[in-house]
C-alpha positions as CSV (number, residue, x, y, z in Angstrom):
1,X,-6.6,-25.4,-20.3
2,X,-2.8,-24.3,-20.2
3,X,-0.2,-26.7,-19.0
4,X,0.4,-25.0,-15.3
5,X,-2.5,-22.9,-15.6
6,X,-4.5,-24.2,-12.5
7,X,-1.4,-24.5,-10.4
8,X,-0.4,-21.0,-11.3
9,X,-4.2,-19.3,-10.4
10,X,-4.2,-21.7,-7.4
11,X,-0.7,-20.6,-5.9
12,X,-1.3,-16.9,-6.8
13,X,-4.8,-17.0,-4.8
14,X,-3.0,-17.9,-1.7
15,X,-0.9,-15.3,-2.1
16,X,-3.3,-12.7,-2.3
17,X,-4.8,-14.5,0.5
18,X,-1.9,-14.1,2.8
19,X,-1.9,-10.5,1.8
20,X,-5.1,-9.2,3.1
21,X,-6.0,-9.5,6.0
22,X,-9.8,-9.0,6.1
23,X,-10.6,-11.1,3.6
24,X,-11.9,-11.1,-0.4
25,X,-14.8,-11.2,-2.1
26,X,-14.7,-13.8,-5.2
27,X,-14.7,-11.1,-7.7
28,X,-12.2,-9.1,-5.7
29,X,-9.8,-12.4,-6.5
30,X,-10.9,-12.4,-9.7
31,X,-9.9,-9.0,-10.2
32,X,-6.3,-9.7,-8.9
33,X,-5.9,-12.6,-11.0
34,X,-6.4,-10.9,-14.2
35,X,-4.3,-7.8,-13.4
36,X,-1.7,-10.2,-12.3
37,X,-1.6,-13.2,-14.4
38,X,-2.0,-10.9,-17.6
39,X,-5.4,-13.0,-17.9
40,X,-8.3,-11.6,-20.7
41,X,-11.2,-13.4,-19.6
42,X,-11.8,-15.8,-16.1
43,X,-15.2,-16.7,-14.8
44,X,-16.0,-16.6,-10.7
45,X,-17.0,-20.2,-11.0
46,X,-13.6,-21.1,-11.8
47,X,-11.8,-19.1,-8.7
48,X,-14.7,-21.0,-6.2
49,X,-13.5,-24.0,-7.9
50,X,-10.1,-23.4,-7.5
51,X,-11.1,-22.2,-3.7
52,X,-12.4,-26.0,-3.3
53,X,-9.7,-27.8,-4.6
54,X,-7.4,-25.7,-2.0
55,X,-9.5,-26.6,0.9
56,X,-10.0,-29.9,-0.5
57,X,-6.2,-30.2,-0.5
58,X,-5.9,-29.3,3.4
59,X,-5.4,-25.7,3.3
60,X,-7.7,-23.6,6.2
61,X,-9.5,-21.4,4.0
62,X,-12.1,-19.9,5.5
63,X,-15.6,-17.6,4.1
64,X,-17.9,-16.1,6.5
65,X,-20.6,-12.8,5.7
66,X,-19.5,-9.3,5.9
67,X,-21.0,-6.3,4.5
68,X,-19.4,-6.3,0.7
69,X,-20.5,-10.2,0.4
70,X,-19.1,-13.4,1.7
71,X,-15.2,-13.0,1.7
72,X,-12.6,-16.0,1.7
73,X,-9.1,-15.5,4.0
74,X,-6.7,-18.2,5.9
75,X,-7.8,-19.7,9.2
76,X,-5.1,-19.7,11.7
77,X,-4.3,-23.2,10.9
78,X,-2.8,-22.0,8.0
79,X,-1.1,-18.8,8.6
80,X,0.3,-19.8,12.2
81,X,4.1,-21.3,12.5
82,X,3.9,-21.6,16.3
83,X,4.8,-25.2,15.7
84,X,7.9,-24.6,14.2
85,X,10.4,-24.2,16.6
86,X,13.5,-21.6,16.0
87,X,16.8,-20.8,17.5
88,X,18.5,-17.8,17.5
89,X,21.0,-19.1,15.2
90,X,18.6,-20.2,12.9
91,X,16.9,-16.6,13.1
92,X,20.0,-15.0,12.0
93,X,20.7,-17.4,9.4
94,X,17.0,-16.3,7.8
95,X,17.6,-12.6,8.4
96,X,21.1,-13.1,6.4
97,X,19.7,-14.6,3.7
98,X,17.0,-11.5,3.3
99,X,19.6,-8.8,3.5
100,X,21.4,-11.0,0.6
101,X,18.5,-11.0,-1.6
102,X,17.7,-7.7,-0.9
103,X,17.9,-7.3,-5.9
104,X,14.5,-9.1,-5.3
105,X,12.9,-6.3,-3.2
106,X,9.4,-5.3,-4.7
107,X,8.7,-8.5,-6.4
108,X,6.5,-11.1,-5.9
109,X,9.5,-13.3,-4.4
110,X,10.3,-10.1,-1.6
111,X,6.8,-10.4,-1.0
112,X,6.9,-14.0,-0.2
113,X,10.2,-13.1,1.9
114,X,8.8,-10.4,3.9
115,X,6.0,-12.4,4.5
116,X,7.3,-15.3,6.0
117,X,9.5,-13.5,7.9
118,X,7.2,-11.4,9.7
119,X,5.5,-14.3,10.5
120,X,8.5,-15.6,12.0
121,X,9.0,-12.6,14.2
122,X,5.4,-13.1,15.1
123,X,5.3,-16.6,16.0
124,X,8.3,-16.7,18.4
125,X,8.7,-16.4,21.9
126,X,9.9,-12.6,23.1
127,X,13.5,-14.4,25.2
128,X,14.0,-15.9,21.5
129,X,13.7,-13.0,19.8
130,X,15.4,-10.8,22.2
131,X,18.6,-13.6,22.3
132,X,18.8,-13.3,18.3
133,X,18.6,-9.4,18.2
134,X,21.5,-9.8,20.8
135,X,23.7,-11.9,18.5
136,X,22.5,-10.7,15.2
137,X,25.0,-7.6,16.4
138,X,28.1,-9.8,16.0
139,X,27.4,-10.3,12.4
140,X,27.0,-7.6,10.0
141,X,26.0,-7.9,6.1
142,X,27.7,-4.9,4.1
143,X,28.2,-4.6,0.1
144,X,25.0,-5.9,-0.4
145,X,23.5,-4.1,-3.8
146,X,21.6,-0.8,-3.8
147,X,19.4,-1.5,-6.7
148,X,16.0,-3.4,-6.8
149,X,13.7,-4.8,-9.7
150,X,10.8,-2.9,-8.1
151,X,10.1,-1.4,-11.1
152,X,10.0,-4.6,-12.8
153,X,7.7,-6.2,-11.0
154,X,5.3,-6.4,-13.8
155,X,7.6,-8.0,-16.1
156,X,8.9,-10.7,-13.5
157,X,5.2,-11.9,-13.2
158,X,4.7,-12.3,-16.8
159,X,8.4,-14.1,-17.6
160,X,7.6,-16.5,-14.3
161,X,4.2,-17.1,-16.0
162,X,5.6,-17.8,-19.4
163,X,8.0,-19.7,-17.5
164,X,5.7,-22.4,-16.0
165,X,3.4,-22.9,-19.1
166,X,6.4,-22.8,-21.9
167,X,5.0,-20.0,-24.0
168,X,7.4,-17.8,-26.3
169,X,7.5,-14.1,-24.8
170,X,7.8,-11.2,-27.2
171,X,10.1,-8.5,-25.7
172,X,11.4,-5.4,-26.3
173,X,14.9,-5.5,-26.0
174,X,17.8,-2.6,-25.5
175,X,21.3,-3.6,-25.2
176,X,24.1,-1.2,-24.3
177,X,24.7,1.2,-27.2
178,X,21.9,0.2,-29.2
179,X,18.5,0.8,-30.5
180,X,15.9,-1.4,-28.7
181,X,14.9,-4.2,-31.0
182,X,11.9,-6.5,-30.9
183,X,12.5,-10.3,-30.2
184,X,10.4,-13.5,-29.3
185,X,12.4,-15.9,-26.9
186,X,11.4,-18.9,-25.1
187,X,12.2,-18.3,-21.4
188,X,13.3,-21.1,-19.2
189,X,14.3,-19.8,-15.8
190,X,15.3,-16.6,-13.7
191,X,18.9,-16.4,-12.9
192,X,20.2,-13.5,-9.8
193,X,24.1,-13.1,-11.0
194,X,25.8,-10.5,-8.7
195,X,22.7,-8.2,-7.6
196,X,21.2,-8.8,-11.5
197,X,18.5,-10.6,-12.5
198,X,18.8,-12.5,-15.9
199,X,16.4,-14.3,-18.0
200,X,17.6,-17.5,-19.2
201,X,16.1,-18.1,-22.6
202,X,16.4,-19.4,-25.8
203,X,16.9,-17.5,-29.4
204,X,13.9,-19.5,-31.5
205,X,15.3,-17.6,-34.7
206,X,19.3,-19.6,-33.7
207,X,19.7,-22.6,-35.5
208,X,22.7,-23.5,-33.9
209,X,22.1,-25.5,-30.5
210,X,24.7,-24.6,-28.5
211,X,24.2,-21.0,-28.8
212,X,20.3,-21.1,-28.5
213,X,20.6,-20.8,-25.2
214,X,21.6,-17.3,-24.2
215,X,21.3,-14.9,-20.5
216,X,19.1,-11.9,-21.0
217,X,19.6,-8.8,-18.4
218,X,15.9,-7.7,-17.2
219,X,17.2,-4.4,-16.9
220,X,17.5,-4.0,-20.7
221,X,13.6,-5.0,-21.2
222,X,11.6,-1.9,-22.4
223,X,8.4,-4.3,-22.6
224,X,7.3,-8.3,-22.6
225,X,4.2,-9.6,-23.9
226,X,3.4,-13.5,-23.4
227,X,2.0,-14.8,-26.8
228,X,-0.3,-17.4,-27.4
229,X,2.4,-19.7,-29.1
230,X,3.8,-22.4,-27.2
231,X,7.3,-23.9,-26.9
232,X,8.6,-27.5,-25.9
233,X,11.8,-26.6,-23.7
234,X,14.6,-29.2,-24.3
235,X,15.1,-32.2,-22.4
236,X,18.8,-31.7,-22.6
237,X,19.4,-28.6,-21.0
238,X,21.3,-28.6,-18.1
239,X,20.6,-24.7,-16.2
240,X,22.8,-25.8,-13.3
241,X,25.8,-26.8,-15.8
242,X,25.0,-23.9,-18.2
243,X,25.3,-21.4,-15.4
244,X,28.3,-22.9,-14.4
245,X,30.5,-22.7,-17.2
246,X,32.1,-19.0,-16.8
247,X,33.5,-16.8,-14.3
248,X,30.6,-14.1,-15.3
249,X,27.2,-14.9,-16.7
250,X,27.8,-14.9,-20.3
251,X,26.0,-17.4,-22.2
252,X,27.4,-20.4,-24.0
253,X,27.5,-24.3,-24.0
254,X,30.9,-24.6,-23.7
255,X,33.3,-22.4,-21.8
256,X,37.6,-21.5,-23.1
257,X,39.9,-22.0,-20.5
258,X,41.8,-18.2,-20.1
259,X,45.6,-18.7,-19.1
260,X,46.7,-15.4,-17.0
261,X,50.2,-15.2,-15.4
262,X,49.9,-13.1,-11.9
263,X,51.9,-11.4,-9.4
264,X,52.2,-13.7,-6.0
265,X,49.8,-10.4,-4.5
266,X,47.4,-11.1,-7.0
267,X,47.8,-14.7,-6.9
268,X,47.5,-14.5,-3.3
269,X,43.7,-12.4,-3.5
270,X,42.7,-15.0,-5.9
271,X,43.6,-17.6,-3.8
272,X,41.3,-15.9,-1.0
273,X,38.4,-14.9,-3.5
274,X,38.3,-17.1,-6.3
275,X,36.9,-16.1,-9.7
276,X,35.1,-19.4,-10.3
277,X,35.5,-23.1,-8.8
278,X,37.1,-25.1,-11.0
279,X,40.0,-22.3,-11.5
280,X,43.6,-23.6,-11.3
281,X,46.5,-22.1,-9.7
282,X,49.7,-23.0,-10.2
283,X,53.3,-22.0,-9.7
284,X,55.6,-20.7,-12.8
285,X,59.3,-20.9,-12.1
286,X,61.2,-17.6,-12.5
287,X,62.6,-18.1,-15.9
288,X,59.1,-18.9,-17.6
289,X,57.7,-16.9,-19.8
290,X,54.6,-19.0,-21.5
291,X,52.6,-21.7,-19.8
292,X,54.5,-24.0,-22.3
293,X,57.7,-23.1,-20.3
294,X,56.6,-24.0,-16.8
295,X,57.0,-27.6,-15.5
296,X,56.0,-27.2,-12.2
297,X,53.5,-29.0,-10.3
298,X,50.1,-27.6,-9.6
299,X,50.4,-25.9,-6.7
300,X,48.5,-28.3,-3.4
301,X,49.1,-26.3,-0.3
302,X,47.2,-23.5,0.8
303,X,50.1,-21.0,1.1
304,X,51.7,-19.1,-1.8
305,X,55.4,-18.4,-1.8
306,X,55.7,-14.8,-2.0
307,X,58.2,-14.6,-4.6
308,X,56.7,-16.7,-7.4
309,X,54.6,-16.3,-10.2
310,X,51.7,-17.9,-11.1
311,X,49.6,-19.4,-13.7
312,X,45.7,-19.3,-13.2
313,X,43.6,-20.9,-16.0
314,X,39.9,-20.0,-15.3
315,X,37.3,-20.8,-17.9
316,X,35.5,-17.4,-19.6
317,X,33.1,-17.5,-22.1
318,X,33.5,-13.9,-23.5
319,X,36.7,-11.7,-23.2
320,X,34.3,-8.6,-22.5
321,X,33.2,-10.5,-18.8
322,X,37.2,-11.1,-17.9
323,X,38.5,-7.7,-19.1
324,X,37.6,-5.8,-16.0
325,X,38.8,-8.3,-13.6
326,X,41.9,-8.4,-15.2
327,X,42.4,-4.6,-15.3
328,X,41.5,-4.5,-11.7
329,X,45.1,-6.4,-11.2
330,X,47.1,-3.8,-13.0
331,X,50.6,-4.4,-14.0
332,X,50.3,-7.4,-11.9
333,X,48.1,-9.7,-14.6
334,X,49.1,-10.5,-18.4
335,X,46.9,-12.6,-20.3
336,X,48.6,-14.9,-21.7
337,X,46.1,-16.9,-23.6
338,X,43.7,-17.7,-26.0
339,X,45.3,-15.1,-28.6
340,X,41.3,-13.4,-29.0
341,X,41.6,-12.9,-24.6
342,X,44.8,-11.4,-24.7
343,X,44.1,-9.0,-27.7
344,X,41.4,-7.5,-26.0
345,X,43.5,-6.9,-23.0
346,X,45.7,-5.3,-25.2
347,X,43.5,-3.4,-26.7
348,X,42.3,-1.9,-24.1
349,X,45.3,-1.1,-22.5
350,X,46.2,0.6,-25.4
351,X,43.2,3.3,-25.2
352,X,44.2,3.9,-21.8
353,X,47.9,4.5,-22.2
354,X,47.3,6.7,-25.2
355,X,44.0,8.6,-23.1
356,X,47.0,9.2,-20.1
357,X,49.9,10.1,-22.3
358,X,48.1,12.9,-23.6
359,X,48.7,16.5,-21.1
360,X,45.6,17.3,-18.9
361,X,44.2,20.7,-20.5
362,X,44.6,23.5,-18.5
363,X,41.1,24.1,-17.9
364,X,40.5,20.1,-17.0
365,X,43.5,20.5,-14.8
366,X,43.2,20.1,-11.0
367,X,42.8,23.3,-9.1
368,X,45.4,24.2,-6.4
């Protein structure tokens, strides 16, 4: 048997459990656990068995005789939260969190989402419900993305599968601008990076160990395939510390700290939305012109004197994940270094000022 296998088959039959609401047949489950676990073969002795060991673990699961066969669903041990007691803070809290996670809608984690939550709205009393509806009008989520991973749905279940049992996934793969190539990779987690989901997964075919490691957008898969081979994921990885080390999620083991001089407005929006954490932002006298000429202290209190330039050193992995930030300041940003950071800046500054120095055409131009 698979490492994870049994867990897996086990956890997915209580969510197709929770789903229906009348019940299923054993080769009903068995059905759904092929489609869905990508599985070629699994005998009904196995899902009873795995029914057991579920009920021998203390969940309510239920059969009794209808007219398609005996049918398994959750008692109302299981599936009721009336114990649980919620406030109407708490409520809004939960709702929050849904409208924030809103990339996830259609997959098997929505599901899990929606499900809970309407359990929640079921369970509580009606002067609860009522008080958090009230106050949940004070607080309003907006910018929250458009897009979903509906469509990807199939491919989440089989890179959270390959996930769990550490087996290499072969994918079809298209980055921007380029023909989709084939690749095998060995996936380790599922990263959401503003409103994107990203696999998290090593190169085998990289030597190199601090660039096995490398963020793949699921948008860009055309198709993935788990294989039979297996994978042993290394001990030494740190996810948490590897998805910490840029401003954007480009992949890398180590990060290079980006040295930008800004305008005291820009300074001042970066002060109030920071790029990343451990960004520093300090003051450059007037007459500085590198961050080898400024001998100021790093700037302590909150407020920004309006009149002074300032030095924020932010770490980056890639130039291509800082240039649009960057633009977005305008005149009011120079990179100032690594050289490679500041060339790119440059260089795209230099297709726009030579795209705008050129006359509009007269049939492009704007009609009066």
């Amino acid at each position: 048997m698979a490492r994870n296998e049994q867990l897996i088959r086990q956890h997915k039959l209580l969510q197709l459990l929770e789903e229906s609401r009348f019940g299923r047949t054993v080769n009903e489950l068995k059905a759904d656990l092929v489609a869905d676990l990508g599985l070629t073969t699994l005998h009904g002795r196995t899902v009873r068995r795995d029914m057991e060991a579920l009920q021998a673990a203390g969940y309510d699961i239920q059969n009794e005789m209808v007219e398609r066969g005996k049918v398994y669903k959750l008692g109302r041990n299981h599936t009721a939260v009336h114990e649980i007691a919620f406030s109407a803070t708490e409520l809004i809290a939960l709702s929050i969190g849904r409208d924030l996670l809103t990339p996830l809608m259609g997959t098997q984690y929505w599901q899990g989402i929606e499900t809970f939550w309407n359990k929640v709205q079921e369970a509580i009393p009606e002067g609860v419900y009522e008080h958090y509806q009230r106050y949940r009008k004070v607080l309003y989520v907006s910018g929250t993305p458009s897009k979903t991973y509906a469509a990807h749905s199939g491919m989440l279940k089989t890179i959270t599968r390959s996930i769990l049992e550490h087996r290499v996934v072969e994918i079809e793969y298209k980055s921007v601008g380029r023909p989709a190539t084939r690749r095998r990779i060995e996936p380790y987690a599922l990263a959401v990076h503003q409103s994107s989901i990203y696999v998290v997964a090593a190169a085998p075919e990289v030597t190199d160990a601090t660039e096995r490691l490398r963020n793949w957008k699921l948008d860009r898969f055309q198709h993935a395939q788990v294989t039979d081979d297996y994978f042993k994921p290394d001990s030494k990885v740190d996810l948490a510390k590897f998805l910490s080390k840029s401003i954007g999620i480009f992949s890398g083991e180590t990060s290079t700290q980006v040295q930008i001089r800004l305008g005291a407005r820009s300074a001042s929006y970066l002060k109030e939305d920071p790029w990343h954490p451990d960004q520093l932002l300090e003051p450059i006298s007037d007459d500085a012109s590198s961050p080898e000429a400024q001998d100021s202290d790093s700037q302590t209190s909150d407020e920004i004197a309006p009149a002074t330039d300032f030095l924020l050193t932010v770490p980056a992995s890639h130039p291509r994940e800082l240039l649009p930030k960057v633009l977005a300041l305008g005149a009011d940003a120079e990179v100032l270094s690594p050289p490679e950071y500041r060339d790119a800046v440059a260089a795209a500054v230099a297709v726009l000022a030579a795209r705008y120095s050129e006359p509009q055409g007269k049939d492009e131009a704007t009609p009066e």
